[in-house]
C-alpha positions as CSV (number, residue, x, y, z in Angstrom):
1,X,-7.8,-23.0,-24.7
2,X,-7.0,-22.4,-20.8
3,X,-3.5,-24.0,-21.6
4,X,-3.3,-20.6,-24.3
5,X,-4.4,-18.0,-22.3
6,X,-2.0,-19.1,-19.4
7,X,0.5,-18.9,-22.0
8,X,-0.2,-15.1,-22.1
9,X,-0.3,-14.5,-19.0
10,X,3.2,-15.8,-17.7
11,X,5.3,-13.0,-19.7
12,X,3.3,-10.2,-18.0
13,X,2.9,-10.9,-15.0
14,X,6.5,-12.6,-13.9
15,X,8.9,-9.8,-14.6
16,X,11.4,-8.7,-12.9
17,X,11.9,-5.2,-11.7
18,X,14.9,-3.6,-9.6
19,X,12.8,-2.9,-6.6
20,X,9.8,-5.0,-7.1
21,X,10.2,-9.2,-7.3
22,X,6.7,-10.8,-9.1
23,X,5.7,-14.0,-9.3
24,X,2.8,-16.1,-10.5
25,X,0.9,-18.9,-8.8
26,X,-1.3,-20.7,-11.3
27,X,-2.7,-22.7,-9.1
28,X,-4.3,-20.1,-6.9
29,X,-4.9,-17.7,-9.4
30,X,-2.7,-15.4,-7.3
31,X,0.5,-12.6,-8.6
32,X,2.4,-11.5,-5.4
33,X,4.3,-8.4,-5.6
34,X,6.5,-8.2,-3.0
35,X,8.6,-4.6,-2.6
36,X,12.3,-4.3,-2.4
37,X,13.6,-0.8,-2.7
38,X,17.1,0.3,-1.8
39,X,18.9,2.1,0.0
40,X,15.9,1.8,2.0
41,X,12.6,0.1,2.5
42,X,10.3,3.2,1.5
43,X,8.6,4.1,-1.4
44,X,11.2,5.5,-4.0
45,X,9.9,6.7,-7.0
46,X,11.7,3.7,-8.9
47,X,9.3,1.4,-6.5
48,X,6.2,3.9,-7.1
49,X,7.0,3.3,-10.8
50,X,7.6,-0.6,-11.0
51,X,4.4,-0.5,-9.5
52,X,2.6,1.5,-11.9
53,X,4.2,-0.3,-14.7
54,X,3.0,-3.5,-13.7
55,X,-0.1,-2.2,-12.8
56,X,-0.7,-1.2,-16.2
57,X,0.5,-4.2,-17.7
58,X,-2.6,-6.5,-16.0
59,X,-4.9,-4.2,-17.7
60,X,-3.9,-5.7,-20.7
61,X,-4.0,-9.4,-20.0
62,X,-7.6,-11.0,-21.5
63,X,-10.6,-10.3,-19.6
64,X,-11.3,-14.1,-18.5
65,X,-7.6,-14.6,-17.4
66,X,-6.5,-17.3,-14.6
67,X,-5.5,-14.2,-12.9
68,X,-7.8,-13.1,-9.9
69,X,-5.6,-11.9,-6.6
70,X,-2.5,-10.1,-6.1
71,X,-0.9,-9.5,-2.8
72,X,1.3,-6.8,-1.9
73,X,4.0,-7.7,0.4
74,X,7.9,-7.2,1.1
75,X,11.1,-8.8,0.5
76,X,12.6,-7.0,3.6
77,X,12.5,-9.2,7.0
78,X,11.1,-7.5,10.0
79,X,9.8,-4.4,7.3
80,X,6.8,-3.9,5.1
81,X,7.1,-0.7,4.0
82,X,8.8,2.4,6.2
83,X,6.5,5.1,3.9
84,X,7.6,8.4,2.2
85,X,10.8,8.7,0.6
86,X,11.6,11.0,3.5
87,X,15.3,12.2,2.0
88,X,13.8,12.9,-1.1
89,X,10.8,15.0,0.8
90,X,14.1,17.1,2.1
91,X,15.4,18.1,-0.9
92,X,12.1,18.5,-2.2
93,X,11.7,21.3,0.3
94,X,14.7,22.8,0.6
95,X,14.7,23.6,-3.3
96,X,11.2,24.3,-2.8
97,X,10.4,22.5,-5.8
98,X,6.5,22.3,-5.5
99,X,6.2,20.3,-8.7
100,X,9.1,17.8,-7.8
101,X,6.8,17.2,-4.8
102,X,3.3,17.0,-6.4
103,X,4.7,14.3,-8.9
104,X,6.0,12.3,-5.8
105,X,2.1,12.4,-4.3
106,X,0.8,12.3,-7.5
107,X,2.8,8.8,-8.2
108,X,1.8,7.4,-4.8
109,X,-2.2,7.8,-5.1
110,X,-2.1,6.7,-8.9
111,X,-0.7,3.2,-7.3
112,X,-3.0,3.4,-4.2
113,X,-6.0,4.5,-6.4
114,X,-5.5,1.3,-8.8
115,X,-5.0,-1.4,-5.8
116,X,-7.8,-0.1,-4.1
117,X,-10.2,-0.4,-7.6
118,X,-9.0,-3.8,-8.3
119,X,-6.7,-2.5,-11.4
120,X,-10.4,-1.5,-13.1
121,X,-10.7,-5.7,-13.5
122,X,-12.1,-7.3,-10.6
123,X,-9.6,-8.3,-8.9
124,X,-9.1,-9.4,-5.1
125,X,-6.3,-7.3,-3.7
126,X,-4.3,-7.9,-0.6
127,X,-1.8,-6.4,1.3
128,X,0.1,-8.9,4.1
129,X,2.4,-6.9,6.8
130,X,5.1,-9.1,8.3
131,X,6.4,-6.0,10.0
132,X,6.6,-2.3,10.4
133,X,4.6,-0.3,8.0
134,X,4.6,3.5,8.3
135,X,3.1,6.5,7.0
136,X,2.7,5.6,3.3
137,X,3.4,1.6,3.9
138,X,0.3,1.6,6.0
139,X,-1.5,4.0,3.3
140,X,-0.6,1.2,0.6
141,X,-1.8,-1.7,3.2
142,X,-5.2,-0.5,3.8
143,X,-5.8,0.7,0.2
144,X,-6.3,-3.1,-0.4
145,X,-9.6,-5.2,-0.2
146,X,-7.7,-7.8,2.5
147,X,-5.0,-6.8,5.1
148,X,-3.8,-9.7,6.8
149,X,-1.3,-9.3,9.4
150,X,1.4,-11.0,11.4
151,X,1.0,-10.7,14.9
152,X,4.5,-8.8,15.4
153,X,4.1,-6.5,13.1
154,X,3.7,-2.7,13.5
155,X,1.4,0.1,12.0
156,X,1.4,3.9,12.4
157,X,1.7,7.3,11.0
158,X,4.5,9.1,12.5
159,X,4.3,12.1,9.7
160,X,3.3,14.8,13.2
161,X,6.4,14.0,14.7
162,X,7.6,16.2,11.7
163,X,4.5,18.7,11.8
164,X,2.6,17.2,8.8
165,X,0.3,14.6,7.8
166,X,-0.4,11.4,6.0
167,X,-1.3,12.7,2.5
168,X,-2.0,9.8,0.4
169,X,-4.7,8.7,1.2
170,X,-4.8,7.5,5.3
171,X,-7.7,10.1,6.1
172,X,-9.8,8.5,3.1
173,X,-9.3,4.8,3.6
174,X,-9.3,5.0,7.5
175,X,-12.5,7.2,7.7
176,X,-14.5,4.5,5.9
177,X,-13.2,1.7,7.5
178,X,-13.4,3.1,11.3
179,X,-14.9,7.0,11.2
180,X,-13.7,10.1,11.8
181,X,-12.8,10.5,15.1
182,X,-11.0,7.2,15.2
183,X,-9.1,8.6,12.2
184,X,-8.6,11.8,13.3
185,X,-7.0,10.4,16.7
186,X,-5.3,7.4,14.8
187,X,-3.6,10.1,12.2
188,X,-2.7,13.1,14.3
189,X,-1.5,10.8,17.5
190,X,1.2,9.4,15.9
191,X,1.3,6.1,17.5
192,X,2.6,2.9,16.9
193,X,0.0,0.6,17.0
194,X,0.2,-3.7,17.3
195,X,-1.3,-5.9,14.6
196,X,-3.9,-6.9,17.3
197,X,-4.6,-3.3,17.9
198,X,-5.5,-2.7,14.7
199,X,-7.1,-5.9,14.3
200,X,-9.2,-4.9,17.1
201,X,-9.6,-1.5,15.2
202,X,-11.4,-3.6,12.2
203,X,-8.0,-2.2,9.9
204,X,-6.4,-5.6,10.2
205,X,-9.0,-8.1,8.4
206,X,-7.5,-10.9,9.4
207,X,-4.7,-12.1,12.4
208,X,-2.7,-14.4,12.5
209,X,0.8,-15.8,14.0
210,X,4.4,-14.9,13.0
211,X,5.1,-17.2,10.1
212,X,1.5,-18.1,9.0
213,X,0.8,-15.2,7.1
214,X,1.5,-16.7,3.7
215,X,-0.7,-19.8,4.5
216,X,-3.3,-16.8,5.7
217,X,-3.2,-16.1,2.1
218,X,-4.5,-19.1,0.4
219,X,-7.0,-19.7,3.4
220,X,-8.5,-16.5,2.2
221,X,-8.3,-17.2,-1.5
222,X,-10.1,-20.4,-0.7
223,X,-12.8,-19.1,1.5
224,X,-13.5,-16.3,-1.2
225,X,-13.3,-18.9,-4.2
226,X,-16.0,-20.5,-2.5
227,X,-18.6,-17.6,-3.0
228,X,-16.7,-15.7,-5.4
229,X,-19.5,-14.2,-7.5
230,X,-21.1,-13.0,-3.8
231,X,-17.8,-11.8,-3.0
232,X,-17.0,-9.6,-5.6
233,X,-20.5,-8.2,-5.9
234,X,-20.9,-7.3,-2.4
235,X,-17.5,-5.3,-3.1
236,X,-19.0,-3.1,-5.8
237,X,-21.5,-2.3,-3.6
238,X,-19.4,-1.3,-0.8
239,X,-17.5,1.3,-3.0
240,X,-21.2,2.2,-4.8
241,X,-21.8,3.2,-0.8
242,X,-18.9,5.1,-0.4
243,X,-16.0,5.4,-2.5
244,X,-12.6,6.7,-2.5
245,X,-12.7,8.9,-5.8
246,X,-9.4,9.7,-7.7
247,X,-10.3,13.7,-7.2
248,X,-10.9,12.8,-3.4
249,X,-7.3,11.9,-3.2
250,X,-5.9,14.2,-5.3
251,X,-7.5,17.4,-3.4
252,X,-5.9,15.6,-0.2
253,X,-2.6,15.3,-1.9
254,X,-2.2,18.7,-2.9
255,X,-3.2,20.2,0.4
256,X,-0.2,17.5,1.9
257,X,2.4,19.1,-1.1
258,X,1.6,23.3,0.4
259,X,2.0,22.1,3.8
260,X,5.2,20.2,3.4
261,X,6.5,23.3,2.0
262,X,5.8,24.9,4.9
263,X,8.0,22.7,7.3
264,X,10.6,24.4,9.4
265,X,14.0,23.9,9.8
266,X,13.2,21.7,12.7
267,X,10.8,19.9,11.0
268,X,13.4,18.9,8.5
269,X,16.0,18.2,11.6
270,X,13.0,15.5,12.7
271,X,12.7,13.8,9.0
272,X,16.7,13.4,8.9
273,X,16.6,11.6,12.1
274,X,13.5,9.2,10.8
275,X,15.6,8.8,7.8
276,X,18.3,7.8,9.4
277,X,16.1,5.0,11.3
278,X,15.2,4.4,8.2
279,X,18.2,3.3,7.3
280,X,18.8,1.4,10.2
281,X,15.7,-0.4,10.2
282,X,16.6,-1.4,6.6
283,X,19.7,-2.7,7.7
């Protein structure tokens, strides 16, 4: 019978997708989807949508699968995800196309929403940074149950430098993990902050050294498959506490869509220059 449902499960979950790579591991029960969006390493509606597709497909695999963690990670050395698709956010505004934007947000908290609930099954999700991740990368990491980190990497929310904020969901996963003022100061300072900073912070669950992030991976699974049932229970009753609602995200999301339309010109001149880091950083 297991030998059956496994058959099931290997067509869904290993596909292939242009800016997405998924594989299975049977024998940790674990899917990794690790992003790889081009031209640059941000979230492009195509990734947003791969996402969401596969997303969508777990909800159908049988209840009592052999699937129980995913990890989101990156194909990109030195990048986990740079955020926004910040040449799209230009044209956006420039045509002052208010809808164009809201489906953009609108695409990025449906993904967020679903990692953060487990994909509505129980399932352990986990996010593992081997390198920068900005703005909407480091919404997408802390949306999960697990962030582990590499020691090098890098975390931050530079959307000020271009007079607006993160608007998918930073305020509402931050605020619960480290309270408002730490969000507040963490959001509008713009900083780039170390894995052990944010370690320190309690955002970073787990630290560990360059190159030992994938084996921080199945420690975890381990230590949780040890007390899984305690695990999982305690994690319901975390969100019962204080949860990050759909509507929560959405109100956010809407205020972020009227106050990029209100960037300036310079604003704009700022977001070109990111994207052109971007670009660079992609390599």
């Amino acid at each position: 019978m297991q030998q059956n449902t496994n058959l099931k499960i290997q067509p869904i979950v290993e596909r292939e997708f242009s800016s997405l790579d998924i594989t299975y591991e049977e024998d940790h029960e674990l899917a990794w989807f690790r992003m790889n969006a081009k031209p640059r390493s941000c979230f492009t509606l195509d990734l947003l949508q791969s996402i969401h597709n596969w997303f969508v497909e777990l909800q159908t695999l049988p209840k009592h699968s052999s699937l129980q963690y995913i990890v989101l990670s990156s194909q990109s050395s030195g990048v986990f995800n740079l955020g926004g698709d910040l040449n799209l956010f230009m044209k956006l505004i420039n045509d002052k196309d208010r809808d164009g934007l809201m489906h953009y947000a609108l695409a990025c908290i449906d993904v967020l929403f679903l990692n953060h609930t487990g994909i509505n099954r129980d399932l352990t999700t986990l996010a593992l940074i081997q390198g920068d991740a900005l703005g909407g990368g480091f919404e997408a990491a802390i949306s999960s149950d697990v962030v582990i980190a590499e020691r090098s990497a890098k975390m931050g929310m530079p959307e000020v430098l271009f007079n607006l904020f993160p608007g998918m969901g930073a305020y509402s996963f931050l605020v619960r993990k480290v309270g408002e003022s730490q969000a507040e100061k963490m959001i509008l300072g713009g900083k780039l902050y170390t894995a052990e900073e944010m370690y320190e912070a309690g955002i970073v669950d787990i630290l560990v050294e360059d190159g030992n992030g994938q084996d921080a991976v199945y420690d975890y699974i381990k230590k949780e498959n040890r007390a899984k049932n305690g695990f999982q229970a305690f994690r319901k009753a975390k969100r019962c506490c204080n949860p990050v609602t759909y509507e929560e995200l959405e109100a956010i999301t809407t205020i972020w869509v009227d106050a990029a339309l209100q960037l300036r010109d310079k604003d704009l001149r700022m977001m070109e220059r990111l994207v052109k880091r971007q670009s660079a950083k992609s390599g």
